[in-house]
VMD Tcl script that builds the backbone (N, CA, C; Angstrom):
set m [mol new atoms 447]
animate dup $m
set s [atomselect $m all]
$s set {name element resname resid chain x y z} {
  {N N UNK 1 A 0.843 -1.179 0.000}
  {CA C UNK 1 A 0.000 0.000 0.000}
  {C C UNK 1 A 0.888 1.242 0.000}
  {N N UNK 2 A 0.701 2.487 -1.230}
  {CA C UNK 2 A 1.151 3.408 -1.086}
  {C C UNK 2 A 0.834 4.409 -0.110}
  {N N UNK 3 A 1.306 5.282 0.233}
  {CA C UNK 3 A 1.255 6.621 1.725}
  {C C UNK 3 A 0.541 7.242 0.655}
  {N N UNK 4 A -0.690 7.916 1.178}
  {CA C UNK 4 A -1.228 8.855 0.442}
  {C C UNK 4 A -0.578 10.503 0.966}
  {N N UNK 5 A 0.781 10.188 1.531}
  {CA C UNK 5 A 0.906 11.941 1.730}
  {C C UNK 5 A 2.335 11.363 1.334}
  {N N UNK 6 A 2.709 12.535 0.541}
  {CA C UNK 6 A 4.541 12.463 0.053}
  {C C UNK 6 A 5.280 12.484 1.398}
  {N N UNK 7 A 6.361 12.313 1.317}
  {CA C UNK 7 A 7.339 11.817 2.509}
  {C C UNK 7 A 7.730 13.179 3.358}
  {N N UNK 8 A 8.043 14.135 2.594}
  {CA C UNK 8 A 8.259 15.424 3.756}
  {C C UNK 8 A 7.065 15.727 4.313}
  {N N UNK 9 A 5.926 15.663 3.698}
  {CA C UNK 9 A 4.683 15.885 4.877}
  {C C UNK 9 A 4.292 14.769 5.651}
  {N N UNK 10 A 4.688 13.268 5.535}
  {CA C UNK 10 A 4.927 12.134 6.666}
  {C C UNK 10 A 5.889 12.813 8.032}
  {N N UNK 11 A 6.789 13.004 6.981}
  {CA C UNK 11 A 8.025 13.412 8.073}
  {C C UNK 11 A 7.811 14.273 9.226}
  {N N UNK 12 A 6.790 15.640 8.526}
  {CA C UNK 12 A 6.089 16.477 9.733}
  {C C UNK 12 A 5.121 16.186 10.189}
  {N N UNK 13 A 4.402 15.500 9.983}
  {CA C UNK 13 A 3.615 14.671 10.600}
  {C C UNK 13 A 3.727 14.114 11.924}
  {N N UNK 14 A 4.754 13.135 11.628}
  {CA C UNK 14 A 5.560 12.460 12.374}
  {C C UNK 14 A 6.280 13.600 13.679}
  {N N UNK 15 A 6.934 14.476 12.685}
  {CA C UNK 15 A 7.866 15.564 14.299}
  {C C UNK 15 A 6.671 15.917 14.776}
  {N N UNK 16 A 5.434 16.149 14.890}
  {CA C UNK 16 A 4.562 16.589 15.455}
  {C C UNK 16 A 3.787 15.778 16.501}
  {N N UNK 17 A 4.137 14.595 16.512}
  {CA C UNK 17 A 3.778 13.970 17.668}
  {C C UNK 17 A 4.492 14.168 19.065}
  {N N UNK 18 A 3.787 14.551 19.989}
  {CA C UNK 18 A 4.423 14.825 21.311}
  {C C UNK 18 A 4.841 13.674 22.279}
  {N N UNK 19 A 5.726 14.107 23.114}
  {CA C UNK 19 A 6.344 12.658 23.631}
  {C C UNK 19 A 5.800 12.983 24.643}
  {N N UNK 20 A 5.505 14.418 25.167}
  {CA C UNK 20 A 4.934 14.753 26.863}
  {C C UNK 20 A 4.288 15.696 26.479}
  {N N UNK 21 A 2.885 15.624 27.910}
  {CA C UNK 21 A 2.248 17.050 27.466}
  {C C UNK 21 A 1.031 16.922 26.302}
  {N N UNK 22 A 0.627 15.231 26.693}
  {CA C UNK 22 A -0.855 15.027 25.461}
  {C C UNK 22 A -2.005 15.058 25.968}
  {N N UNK 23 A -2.713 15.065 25.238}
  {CA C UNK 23 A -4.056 15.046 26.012}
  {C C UNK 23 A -4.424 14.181 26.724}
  {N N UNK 24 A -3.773 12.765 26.644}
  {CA C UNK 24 A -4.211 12.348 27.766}
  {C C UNK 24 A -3.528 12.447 29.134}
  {N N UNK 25 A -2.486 12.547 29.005}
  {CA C UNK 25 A -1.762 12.942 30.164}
  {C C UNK 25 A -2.221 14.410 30.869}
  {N N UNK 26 A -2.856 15.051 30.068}
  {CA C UNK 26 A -3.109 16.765 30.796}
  {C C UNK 26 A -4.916 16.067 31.276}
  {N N UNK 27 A -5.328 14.981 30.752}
  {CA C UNK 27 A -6.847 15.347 31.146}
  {C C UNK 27 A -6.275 14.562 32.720}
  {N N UNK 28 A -5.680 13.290 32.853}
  {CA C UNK 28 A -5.642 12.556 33.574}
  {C C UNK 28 A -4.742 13.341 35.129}
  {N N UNK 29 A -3.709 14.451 34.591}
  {CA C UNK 29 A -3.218 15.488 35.516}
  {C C UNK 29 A -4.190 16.409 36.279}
  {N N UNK 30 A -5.083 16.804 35.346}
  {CA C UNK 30 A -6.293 17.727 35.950}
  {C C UNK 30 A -7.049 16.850 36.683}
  {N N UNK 31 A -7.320 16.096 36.562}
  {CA C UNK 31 A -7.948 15.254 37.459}
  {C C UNK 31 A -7.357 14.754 38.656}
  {N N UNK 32 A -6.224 14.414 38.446}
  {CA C UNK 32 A -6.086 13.929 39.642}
  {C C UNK 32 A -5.389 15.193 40.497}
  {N N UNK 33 A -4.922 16.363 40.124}
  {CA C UNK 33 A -4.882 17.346 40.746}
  {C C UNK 33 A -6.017 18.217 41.279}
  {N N UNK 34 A -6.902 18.004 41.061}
  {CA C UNK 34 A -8.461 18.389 41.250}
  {C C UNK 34 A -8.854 17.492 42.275}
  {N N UNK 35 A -8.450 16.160 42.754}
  {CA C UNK 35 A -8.277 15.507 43.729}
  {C C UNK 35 A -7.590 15.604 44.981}
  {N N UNK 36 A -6.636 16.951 44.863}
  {CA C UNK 36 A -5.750 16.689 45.686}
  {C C UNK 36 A -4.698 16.524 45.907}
  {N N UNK 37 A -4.277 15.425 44.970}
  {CA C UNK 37 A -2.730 14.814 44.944}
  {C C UNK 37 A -2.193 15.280 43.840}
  {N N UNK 38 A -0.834 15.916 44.962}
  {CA C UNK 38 A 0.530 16.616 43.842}
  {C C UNK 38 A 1.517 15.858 43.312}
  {N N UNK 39 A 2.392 16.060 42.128}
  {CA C UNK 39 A 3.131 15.351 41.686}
  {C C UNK 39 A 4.383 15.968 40.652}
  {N N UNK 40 A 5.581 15.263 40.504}
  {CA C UNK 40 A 6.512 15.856 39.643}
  {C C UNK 40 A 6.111 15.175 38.577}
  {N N UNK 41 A 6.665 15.886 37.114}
  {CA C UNK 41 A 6.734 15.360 36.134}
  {C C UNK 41 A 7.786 15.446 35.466}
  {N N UNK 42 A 7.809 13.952 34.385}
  {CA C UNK 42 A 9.049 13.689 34.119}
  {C C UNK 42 A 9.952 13.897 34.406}
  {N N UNK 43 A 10.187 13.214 35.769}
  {CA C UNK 43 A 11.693 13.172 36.272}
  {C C UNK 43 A 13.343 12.287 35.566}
  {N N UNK 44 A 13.553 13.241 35.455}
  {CA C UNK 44 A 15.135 12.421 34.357}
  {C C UNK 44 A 15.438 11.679 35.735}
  {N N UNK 45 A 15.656 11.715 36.881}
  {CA C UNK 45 A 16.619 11.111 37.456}
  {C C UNK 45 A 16.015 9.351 37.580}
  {N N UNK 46 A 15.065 8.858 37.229}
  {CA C UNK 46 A 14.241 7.698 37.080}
  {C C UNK 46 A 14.165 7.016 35.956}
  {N N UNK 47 A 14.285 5.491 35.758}
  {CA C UNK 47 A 14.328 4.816 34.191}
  {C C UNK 47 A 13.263 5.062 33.838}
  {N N UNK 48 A 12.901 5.592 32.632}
  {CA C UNK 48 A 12.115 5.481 31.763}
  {C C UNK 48 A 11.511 6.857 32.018}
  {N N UNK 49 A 11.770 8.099 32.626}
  {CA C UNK 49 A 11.089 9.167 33.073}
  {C C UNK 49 A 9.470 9.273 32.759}
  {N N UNK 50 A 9.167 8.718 34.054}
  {CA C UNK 50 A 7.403 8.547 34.124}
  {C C UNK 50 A 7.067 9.632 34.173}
  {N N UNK 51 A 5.680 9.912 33.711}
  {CA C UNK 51 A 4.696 10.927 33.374}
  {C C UNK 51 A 4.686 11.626 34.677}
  {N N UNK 52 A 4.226 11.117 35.612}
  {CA C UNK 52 A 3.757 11.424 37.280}
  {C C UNK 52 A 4.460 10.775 38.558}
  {N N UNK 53 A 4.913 11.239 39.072}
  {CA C UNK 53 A 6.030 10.671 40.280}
  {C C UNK 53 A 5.713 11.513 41.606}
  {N N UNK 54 A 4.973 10.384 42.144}
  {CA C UNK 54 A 4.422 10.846 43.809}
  {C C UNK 54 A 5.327 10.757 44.900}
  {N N UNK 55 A 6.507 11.732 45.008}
  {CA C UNK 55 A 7.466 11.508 45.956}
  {C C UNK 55 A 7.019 10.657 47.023}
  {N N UNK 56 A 6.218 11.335 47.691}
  {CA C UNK 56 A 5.757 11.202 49.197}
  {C C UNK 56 A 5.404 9.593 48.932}
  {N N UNK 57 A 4.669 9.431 47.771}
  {CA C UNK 57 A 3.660 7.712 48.047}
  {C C UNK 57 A 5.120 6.590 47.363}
  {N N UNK 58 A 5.832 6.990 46.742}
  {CA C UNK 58 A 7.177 6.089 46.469}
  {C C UNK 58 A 6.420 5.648 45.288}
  {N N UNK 59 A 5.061 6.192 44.643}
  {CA C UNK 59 A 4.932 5.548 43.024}
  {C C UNK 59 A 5.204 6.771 42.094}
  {N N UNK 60 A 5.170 6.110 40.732}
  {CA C UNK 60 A 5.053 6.568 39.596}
  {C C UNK 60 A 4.311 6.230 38.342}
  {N N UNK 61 A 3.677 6.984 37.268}
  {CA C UNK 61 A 2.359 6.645 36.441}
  {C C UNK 61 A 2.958 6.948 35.266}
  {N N UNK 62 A 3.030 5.766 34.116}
  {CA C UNK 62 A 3.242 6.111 33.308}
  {C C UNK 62 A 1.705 6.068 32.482}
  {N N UNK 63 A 1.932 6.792 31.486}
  {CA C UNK 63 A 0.603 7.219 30.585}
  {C C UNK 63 A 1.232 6.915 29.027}
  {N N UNK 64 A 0.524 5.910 28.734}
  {CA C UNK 64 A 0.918 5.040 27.860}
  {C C UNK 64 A 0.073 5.106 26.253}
  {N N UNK 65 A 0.630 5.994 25.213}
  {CA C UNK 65 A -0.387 5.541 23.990}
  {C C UNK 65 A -0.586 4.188 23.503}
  {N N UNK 66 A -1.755 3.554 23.266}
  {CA C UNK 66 A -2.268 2.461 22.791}
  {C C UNK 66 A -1.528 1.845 21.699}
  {N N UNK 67 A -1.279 2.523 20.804}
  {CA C UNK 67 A -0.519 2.423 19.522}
  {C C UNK 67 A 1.337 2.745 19.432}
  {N N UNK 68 A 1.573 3.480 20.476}
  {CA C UNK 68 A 3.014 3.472 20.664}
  {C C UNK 68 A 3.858 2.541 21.102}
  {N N UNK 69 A 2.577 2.055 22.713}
  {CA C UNK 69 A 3.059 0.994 23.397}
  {C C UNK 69 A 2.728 -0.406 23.356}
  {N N UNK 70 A 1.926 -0.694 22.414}
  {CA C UNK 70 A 1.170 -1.313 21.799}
  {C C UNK 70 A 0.646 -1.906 23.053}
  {N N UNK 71 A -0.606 -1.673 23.310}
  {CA C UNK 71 A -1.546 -1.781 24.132}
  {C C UNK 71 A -2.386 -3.628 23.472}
  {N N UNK 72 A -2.217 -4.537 24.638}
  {CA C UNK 72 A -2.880 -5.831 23.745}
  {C C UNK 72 A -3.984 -5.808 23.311}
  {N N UNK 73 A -4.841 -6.134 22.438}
  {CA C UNK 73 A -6.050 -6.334 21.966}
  {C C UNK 73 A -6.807 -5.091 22.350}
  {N N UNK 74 A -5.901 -3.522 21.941}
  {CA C UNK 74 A -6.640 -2.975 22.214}
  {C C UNK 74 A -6.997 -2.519 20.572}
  {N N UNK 75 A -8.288 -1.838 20.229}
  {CA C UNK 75 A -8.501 -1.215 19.124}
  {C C UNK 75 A -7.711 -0.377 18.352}
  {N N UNK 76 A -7.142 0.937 19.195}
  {CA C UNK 76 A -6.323 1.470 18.939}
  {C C UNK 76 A -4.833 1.080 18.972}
  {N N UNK 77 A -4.529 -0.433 18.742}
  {CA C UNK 77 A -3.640 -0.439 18.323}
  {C C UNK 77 A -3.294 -1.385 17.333}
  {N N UNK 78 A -3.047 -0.647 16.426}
  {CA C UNK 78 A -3.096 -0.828 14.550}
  {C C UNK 78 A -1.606 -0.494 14.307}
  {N N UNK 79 A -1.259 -1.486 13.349}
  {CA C UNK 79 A 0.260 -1.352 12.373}
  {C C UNK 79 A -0.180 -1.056 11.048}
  {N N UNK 80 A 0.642 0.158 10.927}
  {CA C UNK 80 A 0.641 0.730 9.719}
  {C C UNK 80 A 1.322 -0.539 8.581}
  {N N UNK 81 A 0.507 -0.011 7.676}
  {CA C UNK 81 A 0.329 -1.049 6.447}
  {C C UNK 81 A 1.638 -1.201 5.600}
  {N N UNK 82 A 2.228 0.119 5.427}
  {CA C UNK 82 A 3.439 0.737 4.821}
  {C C UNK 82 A 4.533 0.471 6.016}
  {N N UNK 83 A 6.071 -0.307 4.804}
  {CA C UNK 83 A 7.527 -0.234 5.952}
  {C C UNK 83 A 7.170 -0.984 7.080}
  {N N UNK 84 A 6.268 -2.153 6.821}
  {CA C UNK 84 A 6.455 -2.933 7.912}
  {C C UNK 84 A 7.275 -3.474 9.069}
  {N N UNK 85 A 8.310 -4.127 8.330}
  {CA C UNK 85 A 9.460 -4.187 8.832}
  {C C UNK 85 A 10.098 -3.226 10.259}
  {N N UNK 86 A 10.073 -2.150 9.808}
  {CA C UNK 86 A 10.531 -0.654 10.301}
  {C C UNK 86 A 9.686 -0.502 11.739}
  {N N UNK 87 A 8.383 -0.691 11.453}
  {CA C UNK 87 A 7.489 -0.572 12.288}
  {C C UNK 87 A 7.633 -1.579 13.390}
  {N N UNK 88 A 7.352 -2.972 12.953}
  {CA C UNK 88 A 7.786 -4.214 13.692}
  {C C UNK 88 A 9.067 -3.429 14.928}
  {N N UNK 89 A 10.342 -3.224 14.516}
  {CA C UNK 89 A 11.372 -3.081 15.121}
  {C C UNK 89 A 11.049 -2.024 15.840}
  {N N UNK 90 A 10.412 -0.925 15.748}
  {CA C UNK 90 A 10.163 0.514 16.293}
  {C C UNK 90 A 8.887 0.257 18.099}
  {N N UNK 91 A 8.256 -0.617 17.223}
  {CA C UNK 91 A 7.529 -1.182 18.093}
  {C C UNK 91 A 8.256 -2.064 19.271}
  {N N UNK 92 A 8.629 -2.978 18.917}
  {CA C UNK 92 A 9.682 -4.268 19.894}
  {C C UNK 92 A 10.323 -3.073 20.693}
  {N N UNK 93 A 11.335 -2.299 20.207}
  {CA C UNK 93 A 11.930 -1.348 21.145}
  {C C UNK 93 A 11.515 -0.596 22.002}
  {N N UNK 94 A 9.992 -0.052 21.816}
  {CA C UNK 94 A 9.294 0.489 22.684}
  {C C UNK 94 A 9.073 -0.037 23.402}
  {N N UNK 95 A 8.544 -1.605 23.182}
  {CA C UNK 95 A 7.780 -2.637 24.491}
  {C C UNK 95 A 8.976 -3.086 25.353}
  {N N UNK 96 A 9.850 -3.234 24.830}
  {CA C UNK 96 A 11.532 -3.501 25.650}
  {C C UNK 96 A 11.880 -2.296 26.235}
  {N N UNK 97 A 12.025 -1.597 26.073}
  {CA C UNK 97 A 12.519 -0.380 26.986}
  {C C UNK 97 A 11.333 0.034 27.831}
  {N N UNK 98 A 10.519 0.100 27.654}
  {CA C UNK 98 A 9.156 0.173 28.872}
  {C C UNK 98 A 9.379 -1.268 29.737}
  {N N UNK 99 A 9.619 -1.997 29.507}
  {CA C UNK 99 A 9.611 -3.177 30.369}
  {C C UNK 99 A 11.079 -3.317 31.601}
  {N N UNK 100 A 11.865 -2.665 30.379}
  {CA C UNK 100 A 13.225 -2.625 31.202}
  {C C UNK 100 A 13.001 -1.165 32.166}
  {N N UNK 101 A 12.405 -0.452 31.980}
  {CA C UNK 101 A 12.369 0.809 32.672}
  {C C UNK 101 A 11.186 -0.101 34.022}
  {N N UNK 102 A 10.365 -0.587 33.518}
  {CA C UNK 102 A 9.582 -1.356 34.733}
  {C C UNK 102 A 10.465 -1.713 35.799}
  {N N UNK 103 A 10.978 -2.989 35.435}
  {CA C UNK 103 A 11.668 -3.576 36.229}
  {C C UNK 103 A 12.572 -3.214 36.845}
  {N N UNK 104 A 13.422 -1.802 36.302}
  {CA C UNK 104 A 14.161 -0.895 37.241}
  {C C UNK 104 A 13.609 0.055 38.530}
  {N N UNK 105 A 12.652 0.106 38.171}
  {CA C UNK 105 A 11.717 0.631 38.943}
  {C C UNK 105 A 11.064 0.155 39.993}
  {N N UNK 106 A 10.623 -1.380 39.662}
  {CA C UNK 106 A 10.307 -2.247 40.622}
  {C C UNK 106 A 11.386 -2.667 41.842}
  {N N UNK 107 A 12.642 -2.895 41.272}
  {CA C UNK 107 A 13.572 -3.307 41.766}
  {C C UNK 107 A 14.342 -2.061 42.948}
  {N N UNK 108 A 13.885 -1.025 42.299}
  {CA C UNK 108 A 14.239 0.522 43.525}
  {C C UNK 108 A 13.129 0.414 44.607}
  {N N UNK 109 A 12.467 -0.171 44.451}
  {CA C UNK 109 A 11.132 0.157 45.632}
  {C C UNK 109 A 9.908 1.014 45.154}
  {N N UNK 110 A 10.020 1.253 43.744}
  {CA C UNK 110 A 9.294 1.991 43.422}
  {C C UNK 110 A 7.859 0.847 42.816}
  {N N UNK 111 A 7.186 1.742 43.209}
  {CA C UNK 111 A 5.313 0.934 42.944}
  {C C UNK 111 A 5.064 1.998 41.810}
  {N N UNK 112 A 4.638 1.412 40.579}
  {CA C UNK 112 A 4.632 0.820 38.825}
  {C C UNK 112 A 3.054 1.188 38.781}
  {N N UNK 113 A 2.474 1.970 38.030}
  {CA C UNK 113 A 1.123 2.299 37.644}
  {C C UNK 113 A 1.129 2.689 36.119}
  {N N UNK 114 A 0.685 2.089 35.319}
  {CA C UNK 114 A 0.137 2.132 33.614}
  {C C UNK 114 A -1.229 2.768 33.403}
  {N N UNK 115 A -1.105 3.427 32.783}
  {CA C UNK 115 A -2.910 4.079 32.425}
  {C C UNK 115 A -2.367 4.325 30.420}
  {N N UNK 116 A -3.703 3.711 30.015}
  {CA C UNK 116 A -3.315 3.365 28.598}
  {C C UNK 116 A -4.580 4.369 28.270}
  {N N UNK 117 A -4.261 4.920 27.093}
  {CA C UNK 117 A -4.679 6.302 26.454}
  {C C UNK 117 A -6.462 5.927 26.273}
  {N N UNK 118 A -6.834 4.731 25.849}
  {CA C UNK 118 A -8.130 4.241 25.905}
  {C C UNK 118 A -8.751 4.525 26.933}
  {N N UNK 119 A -8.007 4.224 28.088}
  {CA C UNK 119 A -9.094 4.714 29.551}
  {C C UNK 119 A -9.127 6.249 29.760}
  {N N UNK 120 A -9.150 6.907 28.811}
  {CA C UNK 120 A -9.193 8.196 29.005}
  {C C UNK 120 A -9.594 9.012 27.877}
  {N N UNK 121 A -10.223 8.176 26.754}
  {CA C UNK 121 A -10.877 8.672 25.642}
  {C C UNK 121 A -11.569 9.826 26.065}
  {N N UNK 122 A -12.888 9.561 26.928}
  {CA C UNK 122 A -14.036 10.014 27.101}
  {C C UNK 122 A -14.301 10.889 28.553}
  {N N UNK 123 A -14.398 11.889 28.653}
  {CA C UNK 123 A -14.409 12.437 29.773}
  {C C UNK 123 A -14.888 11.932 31.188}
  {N N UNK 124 A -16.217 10.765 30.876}
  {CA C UNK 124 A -16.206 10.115 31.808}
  {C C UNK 124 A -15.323 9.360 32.584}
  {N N UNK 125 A -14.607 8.333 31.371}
  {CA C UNK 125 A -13.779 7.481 31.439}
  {C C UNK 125 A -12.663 8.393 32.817}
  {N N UNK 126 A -12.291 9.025 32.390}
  {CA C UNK 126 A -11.022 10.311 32.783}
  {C C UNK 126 A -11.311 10.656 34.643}
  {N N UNK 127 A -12.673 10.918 34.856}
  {CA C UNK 127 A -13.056 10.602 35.916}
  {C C UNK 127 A -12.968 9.093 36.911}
  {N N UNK 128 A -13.391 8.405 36.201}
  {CA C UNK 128 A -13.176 6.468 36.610}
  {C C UNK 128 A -12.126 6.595 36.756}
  {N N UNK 129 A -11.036 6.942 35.984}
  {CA C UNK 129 A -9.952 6.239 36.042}
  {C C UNK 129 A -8.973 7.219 36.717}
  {N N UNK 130 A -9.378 8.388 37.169}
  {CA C UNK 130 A -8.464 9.405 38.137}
  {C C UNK 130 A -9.139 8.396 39.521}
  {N N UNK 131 A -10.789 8.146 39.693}
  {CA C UNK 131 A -10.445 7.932 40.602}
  {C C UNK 131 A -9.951 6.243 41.524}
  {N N UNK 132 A -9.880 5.465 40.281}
  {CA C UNK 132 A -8.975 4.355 40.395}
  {C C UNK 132 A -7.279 4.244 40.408}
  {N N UNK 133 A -6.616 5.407 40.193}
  {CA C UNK 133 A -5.526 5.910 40.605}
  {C C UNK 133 A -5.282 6.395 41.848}
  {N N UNK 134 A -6.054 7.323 42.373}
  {CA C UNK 134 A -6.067 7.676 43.918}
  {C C UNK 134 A -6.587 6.508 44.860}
  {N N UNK 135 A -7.241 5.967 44.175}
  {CA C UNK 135 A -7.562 4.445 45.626}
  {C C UNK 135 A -6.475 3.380 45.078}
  {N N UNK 136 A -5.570 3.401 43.856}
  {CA C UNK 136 A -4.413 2.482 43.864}
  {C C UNK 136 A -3.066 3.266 44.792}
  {N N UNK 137 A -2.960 4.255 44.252}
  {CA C UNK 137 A -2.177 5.284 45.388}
  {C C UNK 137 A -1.841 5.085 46.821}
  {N N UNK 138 A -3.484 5.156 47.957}
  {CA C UNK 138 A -3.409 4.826 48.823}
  {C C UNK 138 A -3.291 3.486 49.558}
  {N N UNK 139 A -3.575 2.626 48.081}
  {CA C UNK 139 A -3.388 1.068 48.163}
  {C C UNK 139 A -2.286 0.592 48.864}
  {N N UNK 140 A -1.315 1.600 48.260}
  {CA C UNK 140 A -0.211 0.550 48.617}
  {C C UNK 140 A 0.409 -0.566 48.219}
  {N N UNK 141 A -1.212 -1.270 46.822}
  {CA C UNK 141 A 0.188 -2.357 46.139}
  {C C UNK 141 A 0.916 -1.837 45.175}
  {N N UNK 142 A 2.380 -2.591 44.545}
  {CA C UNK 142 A 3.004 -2.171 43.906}
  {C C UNK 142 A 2.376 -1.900 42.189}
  {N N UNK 143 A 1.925 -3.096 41.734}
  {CA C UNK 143 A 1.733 -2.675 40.423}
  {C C UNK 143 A 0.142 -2.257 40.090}
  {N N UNK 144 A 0.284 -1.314 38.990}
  {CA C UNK 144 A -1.940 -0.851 38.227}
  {C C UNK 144 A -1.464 -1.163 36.809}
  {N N UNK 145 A -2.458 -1.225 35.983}
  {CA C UNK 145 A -2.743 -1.052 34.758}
  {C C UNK 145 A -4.500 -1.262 34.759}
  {N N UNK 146 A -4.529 -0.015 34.299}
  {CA C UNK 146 A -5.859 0.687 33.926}
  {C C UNK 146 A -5.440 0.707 32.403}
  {N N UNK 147 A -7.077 0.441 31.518}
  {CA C UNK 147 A -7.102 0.527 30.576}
  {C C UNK 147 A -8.519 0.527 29.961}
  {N N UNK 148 A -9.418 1.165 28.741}
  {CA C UNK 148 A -10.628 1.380 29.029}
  {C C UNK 148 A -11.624 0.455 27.971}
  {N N UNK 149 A -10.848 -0.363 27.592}
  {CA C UNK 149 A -10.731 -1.298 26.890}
  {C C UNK 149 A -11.504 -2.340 27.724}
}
mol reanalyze $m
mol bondsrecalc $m
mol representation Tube
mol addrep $m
C-alpha cells in the first residue's frame, strides 16, 4: 500500500507527535490534581522518566499511547500497512525499553502504575480512572494497569 501523503509531509507529521504534554496525560493530571494529589513530572533522574512521580507515596504513572506501546487487543492499536518491517522493530523497542524501565523501577522500591490512552478517551472514562488511581495510590500495592478497553 502506497502513503497517500509524500514523505516530507509524513516526516512532519511524524515531528509533530508529542512525547509529553498530550491530552491524555493533561486530562488525567487535571484530574487527579483536582483531587488533591501533587506530583513531579518527568523526572530524568528515574528509568524510563514517568509521566507522574508521587514523591511522598514512592509511586510513579506512566501514561501510555495504545498504539506506541502497543496496548494488547486494544482497538487502537493498529500497524501501519506501509515499511512494515521498520514498524515491527520501532515497536519491539518500545515494548523492551518500557519493560526494562519497569523492572528498574520495581527493583528501587518503586510501585509501577500504567494508564493506557483508551481509559481516558471520554471524559467520563477520565473521571473512573483518576479515581482508580487515587484508591491504587493509597493502596499501597506495587503494580496498576488501567485501561478502558
Amino acid at each position: 500500500m502506497v502513503d497517500i501523503v509524500d514523505k516530507e509531509t509524513r516526516s512532519r507529521m511524524m515531528a509533530g507527535i508529542r512525547g509529553r504534554d498530550t491530552k491524555p496525560e493533561t486530562l488525567l493530571r487535571r484530574a487527579l490534581h483536582g483531587r488533591g494529589l501533587r506530583y513531579r513530572l518527568h523526572s530524568k533522574l528515574l528509568p524510563g522518566r514517568p509521566d507522574l512521580v508521587f514523591q511522598k507515596l514512592h509511586a510513579v504513572i506512566f501514561i501510555h499511547g495504545c498504539f506506541w506501546h502497543r496496548h494488547a487487543g486494544c482497538r487502537y492499536c493498529t500497524t501501519p500497512k506501509t515499511n512494515q518491517e521498520f514498524w515491527h522493530e520501532k515497536f519491539a523497542a518500545n515494548v523492551t525499553r518500557d519493560a526494562n524501565s519497569m523492572d528498574s523501577l520495581l527493583k528501587s522500591g518503586w510501585r509501577v502504575g500504567t494508564v493506557w490512552e483508551c481509559a481516558l478517551r471520554r471524559e467520563s472514562q477520565v473521571q473512573i480512572t483518576a479515581e482508580q488511581v487515587h484508591s491504587w495510590l493509597l493502596s499501597g500495592s506495587s503494580l496498576m494497569d488501567l485501561s478502558g478497553d
